[in-house]
C-alpha positions in Angstrom: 65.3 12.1 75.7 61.8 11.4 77.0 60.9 8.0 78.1 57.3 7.8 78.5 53.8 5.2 77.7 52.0 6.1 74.4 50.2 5.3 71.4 52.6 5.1 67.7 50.5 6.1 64.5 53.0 5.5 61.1 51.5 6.6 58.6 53.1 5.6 55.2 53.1 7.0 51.6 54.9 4.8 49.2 56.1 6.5 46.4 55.9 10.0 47.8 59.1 11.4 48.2 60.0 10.0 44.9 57.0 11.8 43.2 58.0 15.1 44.7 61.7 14.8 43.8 60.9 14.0 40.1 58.7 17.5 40.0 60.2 20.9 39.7 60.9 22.3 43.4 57.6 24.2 43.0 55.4 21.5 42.5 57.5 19.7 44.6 56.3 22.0 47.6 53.1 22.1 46.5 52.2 18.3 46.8 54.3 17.9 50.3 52.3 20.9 51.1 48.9 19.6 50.0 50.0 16.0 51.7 51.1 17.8 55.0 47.2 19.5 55.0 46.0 16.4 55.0 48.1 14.4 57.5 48.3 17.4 60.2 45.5 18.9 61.3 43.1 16.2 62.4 46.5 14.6 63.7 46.6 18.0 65.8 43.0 18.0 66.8 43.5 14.6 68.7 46.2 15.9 70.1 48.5 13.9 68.3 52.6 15.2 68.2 54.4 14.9 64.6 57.6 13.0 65.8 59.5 12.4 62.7 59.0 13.1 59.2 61.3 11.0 57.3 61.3 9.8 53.1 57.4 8.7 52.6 56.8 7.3 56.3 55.6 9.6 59.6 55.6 9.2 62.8 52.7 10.8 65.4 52.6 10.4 69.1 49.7 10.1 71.0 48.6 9.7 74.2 45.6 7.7 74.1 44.8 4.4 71.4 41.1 5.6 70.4 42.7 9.3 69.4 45.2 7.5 67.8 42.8 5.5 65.9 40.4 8.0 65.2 43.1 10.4 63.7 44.7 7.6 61.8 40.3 6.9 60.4 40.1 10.8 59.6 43.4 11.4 58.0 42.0 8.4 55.2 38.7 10.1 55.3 40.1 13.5 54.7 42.2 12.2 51.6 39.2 10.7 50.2 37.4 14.3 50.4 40.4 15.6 48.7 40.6 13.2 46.3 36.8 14.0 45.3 37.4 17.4 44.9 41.3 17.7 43.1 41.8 14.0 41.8 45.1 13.9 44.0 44.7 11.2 46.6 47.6 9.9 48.0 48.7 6.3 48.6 48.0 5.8 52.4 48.9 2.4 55.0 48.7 3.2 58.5 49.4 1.2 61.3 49.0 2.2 65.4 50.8 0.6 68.4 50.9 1.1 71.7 53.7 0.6 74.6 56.5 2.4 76.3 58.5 4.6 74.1 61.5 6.7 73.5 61.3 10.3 71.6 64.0 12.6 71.1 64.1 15.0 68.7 64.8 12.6 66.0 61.9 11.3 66.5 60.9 7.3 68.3 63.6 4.8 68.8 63.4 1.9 70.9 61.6 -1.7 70.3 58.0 0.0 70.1 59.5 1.7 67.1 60.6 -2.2 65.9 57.1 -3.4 66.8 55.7 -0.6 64.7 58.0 -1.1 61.4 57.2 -5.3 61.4 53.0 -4.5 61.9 53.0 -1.8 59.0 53.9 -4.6 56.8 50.4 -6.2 57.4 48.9 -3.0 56.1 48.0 -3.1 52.5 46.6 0.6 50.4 44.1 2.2 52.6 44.3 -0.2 55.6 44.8 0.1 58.9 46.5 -2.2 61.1 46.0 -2.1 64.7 48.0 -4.0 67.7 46.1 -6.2 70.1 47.0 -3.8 73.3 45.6 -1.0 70.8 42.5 -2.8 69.8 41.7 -3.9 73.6 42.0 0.2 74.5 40.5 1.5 71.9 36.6 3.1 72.4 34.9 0.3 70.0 31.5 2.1 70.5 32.8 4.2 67.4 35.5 2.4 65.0 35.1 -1.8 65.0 38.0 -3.6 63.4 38.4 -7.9 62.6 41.2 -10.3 63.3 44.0 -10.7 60.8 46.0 -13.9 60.8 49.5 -14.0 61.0 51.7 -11.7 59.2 55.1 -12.1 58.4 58.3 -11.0 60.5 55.3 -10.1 63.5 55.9 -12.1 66.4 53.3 -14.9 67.0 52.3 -14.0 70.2 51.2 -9.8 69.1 47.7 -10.3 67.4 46.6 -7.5 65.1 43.3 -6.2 64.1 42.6 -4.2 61.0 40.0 -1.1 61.1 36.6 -2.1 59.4 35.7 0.2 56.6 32.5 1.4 56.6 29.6 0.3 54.2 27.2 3.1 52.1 29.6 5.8 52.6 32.1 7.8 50.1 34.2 8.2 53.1 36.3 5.0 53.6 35.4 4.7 57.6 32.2 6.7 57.5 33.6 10.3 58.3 33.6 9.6 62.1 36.7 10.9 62.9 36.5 13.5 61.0 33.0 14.4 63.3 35.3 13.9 65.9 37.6 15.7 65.1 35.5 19.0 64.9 36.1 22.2 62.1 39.1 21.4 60.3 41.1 24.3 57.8 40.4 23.7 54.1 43.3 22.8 51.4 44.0 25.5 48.9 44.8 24.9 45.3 48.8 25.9 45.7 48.2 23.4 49.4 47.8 26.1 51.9 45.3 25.8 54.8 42.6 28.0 54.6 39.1 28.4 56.7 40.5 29.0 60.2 42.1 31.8 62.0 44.1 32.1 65.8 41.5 33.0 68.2 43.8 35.2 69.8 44.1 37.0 66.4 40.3 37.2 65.7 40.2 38.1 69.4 42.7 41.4 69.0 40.9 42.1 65.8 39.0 44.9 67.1 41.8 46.3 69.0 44.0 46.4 66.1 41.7 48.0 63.7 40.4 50.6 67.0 44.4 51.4 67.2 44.5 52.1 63.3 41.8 54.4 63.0 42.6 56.5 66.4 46.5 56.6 65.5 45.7 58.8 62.5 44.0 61.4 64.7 46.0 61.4 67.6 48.8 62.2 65.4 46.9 65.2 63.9 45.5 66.5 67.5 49.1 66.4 68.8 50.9 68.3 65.3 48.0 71.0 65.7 49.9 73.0 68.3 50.2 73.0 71.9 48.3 76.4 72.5 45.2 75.1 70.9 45.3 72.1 73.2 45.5 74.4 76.3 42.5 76.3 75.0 40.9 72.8 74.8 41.6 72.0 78.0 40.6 75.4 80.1 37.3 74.7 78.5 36.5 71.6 80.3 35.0 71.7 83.7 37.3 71.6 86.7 36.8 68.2 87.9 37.4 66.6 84.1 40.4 68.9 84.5 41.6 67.6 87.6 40.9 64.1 86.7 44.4 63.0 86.0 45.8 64.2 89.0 43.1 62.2 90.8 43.7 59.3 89.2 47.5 59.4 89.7 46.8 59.6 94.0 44.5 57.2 93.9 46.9 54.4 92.2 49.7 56.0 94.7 47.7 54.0 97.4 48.0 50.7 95.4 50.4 48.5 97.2 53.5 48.6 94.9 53.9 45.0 94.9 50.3 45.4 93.3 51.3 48.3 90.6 54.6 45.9 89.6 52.2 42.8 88.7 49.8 45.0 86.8 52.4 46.5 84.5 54.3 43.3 84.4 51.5 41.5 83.1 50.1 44.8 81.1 53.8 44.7 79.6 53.9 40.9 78.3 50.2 41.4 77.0 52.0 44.8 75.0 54.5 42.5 73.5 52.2 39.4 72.9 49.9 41.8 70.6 52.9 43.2 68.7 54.5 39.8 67.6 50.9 38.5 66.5 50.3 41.7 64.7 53.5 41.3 62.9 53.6 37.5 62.7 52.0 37.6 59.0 55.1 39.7 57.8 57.7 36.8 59.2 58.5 34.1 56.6 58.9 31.6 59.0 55.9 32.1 60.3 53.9 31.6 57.2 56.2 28.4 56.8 55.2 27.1 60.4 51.7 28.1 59.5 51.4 25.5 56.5 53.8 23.3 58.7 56.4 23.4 55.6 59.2 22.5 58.4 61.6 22.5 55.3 61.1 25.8 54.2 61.0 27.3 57.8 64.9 25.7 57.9 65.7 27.3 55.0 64.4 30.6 56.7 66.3 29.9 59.8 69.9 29.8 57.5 69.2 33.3 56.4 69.2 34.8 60.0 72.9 35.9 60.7 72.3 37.2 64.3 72.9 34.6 66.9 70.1 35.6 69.5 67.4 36.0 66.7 68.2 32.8 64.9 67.9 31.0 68.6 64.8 32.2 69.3 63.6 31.5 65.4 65.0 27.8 66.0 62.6 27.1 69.2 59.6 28.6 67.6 60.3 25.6 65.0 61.2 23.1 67.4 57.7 23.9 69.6 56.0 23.9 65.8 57.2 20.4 65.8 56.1 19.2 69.0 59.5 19.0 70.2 58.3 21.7 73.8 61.6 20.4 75.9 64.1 22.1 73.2 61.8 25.0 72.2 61.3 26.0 76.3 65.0 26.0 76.4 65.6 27.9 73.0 63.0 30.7 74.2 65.1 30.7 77.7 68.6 31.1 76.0 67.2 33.9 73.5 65.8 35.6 76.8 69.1 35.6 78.6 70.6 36.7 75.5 68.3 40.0 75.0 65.7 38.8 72.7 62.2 40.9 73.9 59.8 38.1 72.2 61.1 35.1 74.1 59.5 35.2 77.5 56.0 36.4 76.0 56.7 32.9 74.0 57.6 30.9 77.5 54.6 33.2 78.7 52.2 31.8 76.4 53.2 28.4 76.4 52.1 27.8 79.7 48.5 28.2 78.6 49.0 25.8 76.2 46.8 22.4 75.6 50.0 20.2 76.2 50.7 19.2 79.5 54.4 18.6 78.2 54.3 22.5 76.5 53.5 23.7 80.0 55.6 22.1 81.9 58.7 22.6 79.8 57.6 26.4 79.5 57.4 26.2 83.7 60.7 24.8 83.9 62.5 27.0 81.7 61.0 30.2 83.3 61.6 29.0 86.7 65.6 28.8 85.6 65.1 32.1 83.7 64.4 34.1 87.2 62.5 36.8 85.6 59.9 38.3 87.7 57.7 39.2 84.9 56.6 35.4 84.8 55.8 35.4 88.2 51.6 35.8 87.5 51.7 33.1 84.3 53.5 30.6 86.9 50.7 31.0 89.5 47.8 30.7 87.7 49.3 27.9 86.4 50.2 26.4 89.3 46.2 26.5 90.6 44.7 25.8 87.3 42.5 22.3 86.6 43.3 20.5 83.2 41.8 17.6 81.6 45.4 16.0 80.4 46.7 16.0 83.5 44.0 13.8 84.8 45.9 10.2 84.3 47.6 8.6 86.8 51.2 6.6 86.5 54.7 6.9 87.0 55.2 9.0 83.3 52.2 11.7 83.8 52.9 15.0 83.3 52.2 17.3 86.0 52.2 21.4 84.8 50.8 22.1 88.0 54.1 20.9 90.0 56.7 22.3 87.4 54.8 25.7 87.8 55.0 25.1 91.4 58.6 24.2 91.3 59.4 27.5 89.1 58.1 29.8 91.6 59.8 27.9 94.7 63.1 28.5 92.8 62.1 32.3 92.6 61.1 32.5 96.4 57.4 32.1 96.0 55.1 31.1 98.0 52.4 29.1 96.2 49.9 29.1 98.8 
């Protein structure tokens, strides 16, 4: 369990789980999927974590109030440009607090969580409610909000605030957060998110198609006979002939500490590319994709062998948010034999989550494997703009990479 200061956002939707229990399981998934489109993504591009998803209410962790409140502004904005174009708008009361809080993987517990469930009641359909503490934080240069009075079961001493809506607009605060937000995917008919691909994937794109089209060939060059390729080869000028050899003396003189890093990293790269170019046939995937969490759980039963199903159950726990128990997962599957995990503890540490990267950091410097040994250092001198705050709960990826490498005898300097 992590204790640590940050901003709540519960968001709730009364009536929802009962609407999707009275539809057949199809339609079921389809509005929790649609609902899910809404809520998620411009929850994600404020960096906010999905704690807990319980019933009709959810939970989202954040670390500062204004993305908190500008999240909470474009999730009501993004239902309203749903509800424009399908006629589906959900019933939405949000309220945001801020304080010290507790988050397992249940989700928040502790008094904040209290605080939380007695200011939601202040929130009638469409509003929301903000704490004092959030208000005084919150960049008012974008978002304004006015004084409630008293509400009940709120003690008299916490002041709360609701968000102004905005006047002359179809949105119902303006569409700011959503401009803040930047390029969000779009919501299919059937609820799955369309518009926006991995970078890394449109990255490999043109390696992956190269690979296809020379695969073909090389496969006919090398079933064509080996006396034809000799011919081939006696036809080419001595020094192209000779290349190979000259290339191979010339790496000799590489230090070997050197060659090991190259293929190490060359290695992890290998295996990075093969699970995203095989990531679209996984069914859990494509549920973590559409962040159907149920659906990836259902998945996860169907896996009988024990390392696979471990590693399966971290790429849903780091899905959720919850990096702690995913970093661990990925370090037992490793240990276990399971060739995808460290390329997952790999890639974690480049992740926009100090708490991703420092989890991944920890559980490779427990793991021992060399092969992480370039990941850890570049993450140990990198510069990132969430590690910036100061206070006794920051996260610091730069000293749990540093950490890792002392506990495999490297020197970080």
């Amino acid at each position: 369990m992590s204790r640590t200061r940050g901003t709540l956002l519960w968001i709730d939707v009364p009536g929802l789980g009962g609407r999707v229990s009275a539809q057949p399981y199809a339609e079921g998934a389809r509005m929790m999927r649609v609902f899910r489109g809404i809520l998620l993504p411009p929850c994600d591009a404020f960096g906010g974590r999905l704690a807990s998803a319980v019933g009709d209410s959810f939970q989202i962790v954040f670390r500062r109030p204004t993305d908190a409140v500008l999240a909470a502004a474009a999730v009501h904005d993004r239902a309203a440009q749903h509800a424009r174009d399908s006629g589906e708008r959900p019933d939405l009361r949000a309220c945001v607090v801020s304080g010290e809080m507790r988050v397992d993987r249940n989700g928040v517990i502790g008094d904040l969580v209290d605080l939380a469930a007695r200011v939601r009641g202040a929130a009638g359909r469409g509003d929301i409610v903000l704490s004092g503490d959030v208000f005084a934080a919150m960049d008012k240069s974008q978002l304004t909000a006015e004084e409630l009075g008293d509400a009940d079961g709120v003690p008299a001493e916490v002041r709360l605030y609701r968000l102004a809506r905005a006047r002359g607009s179809d949105l119902p605060f303006g569409g700011i957060g959503l401009a803040s937000a930047g390029r969000l995917p779009g919501i299919g008919p059937d609820g799955l998110l369309e518009g926006i691909e991995s970078p890394v994937v449109r990255a490999i794109a043109p390696v992956r198609a190269a690979v296809r089209g020379i695969a073909p060939r090389a496969l006919d060059l090398l079933g064509s006979g080996s006396a034809w390729t000799r011919r081939q080869v006696d036809r080419l000028p001595p020094s192209v002939r000779t290349l190979p050899a000259t290339v191979a003396g010339r790496i000799a003189l590489v230090p070997r500490k050197v060659q090991m890093a190259v293929a190490a990293g060359l290695a992890i790269l290998v295996a990075v590319t093969v699970v995203l170019a095989t990531r679209r046939h996984d069914p859990i995937d494509r549920a973590l994709a559409q962040h159907d969490f149920r659906a990836a759980r259902h998945e996860l039963k169907q896996i009988k062998d024990g390392q696979e199903r471990v590693f399966a159950d971290a790429r849903i726990q780091e899905a959720r948010g919850s990096f702690g128990p995913a970093a661990d997962g990925y370090a037992k599957a490793a240990k276990g034999g399971e060739r995808r995990a460290l390329p997952q503890l790999v890639r974690m540490t480049q992740s926009n989550s100090c708490e991703a990267r420092a989890s991944a950091a920890r559980a490779l410097g427990e793991l021992g494997d060399d092969r992480a040994i370039p990941a850890l250092r570049k993450l140990a001198h990198g510069k990132f703009p969430d590690e910036r705050q100061r206070g006794a709960f920051r996260c610091s990826s730069k000293r749990a990479a540093r950490d890792a490498l002392e506990q495999l005898h490297i020197q970080t300097g």
